[in-house]
N, C-alpha and C positions, 0 to 999 in steps of 0.2 A: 424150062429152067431145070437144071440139075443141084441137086444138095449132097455135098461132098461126105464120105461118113466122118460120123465124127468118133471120138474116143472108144465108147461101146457100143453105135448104133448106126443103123444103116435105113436109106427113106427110100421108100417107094410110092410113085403116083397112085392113087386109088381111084378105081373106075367101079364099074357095076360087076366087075368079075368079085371082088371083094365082099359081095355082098353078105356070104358066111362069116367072113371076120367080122364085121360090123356087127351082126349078128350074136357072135358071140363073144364080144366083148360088154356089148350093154342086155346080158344076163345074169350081173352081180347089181344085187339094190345099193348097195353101198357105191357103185361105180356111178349109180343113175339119181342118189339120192339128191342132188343139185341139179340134177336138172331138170325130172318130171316128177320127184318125191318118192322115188324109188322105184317105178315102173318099170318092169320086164321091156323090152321092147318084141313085136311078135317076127316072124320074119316076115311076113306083107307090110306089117308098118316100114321095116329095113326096105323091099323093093318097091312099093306102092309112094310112100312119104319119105322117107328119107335118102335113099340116090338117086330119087329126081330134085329133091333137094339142093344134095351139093353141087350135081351138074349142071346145076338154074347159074353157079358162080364158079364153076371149072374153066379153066385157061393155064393149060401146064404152059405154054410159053411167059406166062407171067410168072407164073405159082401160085396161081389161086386155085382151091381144091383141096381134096384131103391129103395127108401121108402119110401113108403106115409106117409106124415106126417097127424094126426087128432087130433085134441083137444083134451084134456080130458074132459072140462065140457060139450061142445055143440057135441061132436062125429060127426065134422067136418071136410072132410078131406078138407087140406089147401092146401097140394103143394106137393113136394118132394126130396128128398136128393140122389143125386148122389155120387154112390162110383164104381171105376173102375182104373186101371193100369193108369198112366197119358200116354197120348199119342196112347192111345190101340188100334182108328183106324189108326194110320200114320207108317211111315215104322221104328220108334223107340220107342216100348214101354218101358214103365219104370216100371215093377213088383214088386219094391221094394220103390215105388213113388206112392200115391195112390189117384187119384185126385177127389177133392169135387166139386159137384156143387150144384147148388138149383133154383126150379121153385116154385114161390106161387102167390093162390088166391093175387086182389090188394088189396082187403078188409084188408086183412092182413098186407099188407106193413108198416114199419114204428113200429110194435109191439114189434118186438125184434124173431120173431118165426122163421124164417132162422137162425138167429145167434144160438137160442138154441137147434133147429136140427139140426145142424150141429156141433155144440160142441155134444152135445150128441153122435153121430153120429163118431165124431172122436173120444172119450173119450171110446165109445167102441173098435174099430179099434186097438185103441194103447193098449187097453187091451188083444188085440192077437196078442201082437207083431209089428205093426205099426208105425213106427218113421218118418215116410217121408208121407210130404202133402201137395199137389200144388194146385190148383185153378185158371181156365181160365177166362177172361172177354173182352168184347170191351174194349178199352182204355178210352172209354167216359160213363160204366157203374159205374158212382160212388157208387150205394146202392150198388152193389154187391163187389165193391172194399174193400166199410167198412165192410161188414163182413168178405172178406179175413183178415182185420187187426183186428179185434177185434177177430180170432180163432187164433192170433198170427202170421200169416203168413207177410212178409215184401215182399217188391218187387223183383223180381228174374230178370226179362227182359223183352222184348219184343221180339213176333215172329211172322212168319205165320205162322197161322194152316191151314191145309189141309189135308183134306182124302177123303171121297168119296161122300160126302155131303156137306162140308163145307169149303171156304177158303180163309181167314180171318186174320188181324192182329190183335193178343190179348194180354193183358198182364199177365203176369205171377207172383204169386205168392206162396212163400213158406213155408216152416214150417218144 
């Protein structure tokens, strides 16, 4: 699958060469505070746990996997967009649910550039067929709540997640 750029951003597949950006992106606590309560991440967690992670649900002929997102004028990479089956490590995936997530520079917060990778992002998805899209969050991540509302999604529930990493009460939304 190819993701056409959008307004100010341009997507690239993300493999294990990426592994320094990943890296250094979740070195801000602020950036990590939802997700592990602010934990550095080290670079063996980024090689060892985390890109065999996302490679356990990579399929760029789908689009499932990461993508970096980078500016178009500064050719900077900013963050990246999550696409995978909702639920992919717990005992019920959902293959026809396709869940979004997103990690960015702080620098960036506040821009509007998660909400337009992630419209982009699902704008392609639905163009191979894609109808269904959830998005996970702490209950107390408000930035990332508004951009589940602003890609359309409304509130679905609340649950615990749990797989083999993580587990946690988040909320759910859909689309």
């Amino acid at each position: 699958m190819h993701i056409m750029d959008s307004a100010r951003l341009s997507y690239h597949y993300v493999t294990e060469k990426d592994a320094d950006f990943l890296w250094e992106l979740d070195q801000d606590e602020l950036v990590m505070k939802y997700i592990n309560g602010g934990k550095k991440s080290s670079k063996e967690e980024i090689r060892d746990i985390f890109v065999p992670r996302f490679q356990a649900y990579s399929n760029p002929a789908l689009g499932w996997g990461l993508w970096r997102v980078e500016t178009l004028a500064e050719k900077e990479s900013i963050g990246w967009i999550l696409v995978r089956p909702f639920g992919f490590f717990t005992q019920h995936p959902e293959s026809d649910n396709m869940e979004l997530g997103w990690r960015f520079k702080r620098h960036t917060w506040g821009k509007g550039y998660a909400t337009e990778a992630a419209k982009a992002v699902k704008e392609a998805l639905y163009d191979i067929g894609i109808e269904k899209f959830s998005a996970i969050a702490n209950p107390q991540n408000n930035a990332s709540i508004n951009i589940m509302k602003k890609l359309g999604m409304t509130f679905s529930h609340e649950q615990e997640y749990k797989d083999k990493l993580f587990h946690e009460t988040v909320v759910v939304y859909s689309s």
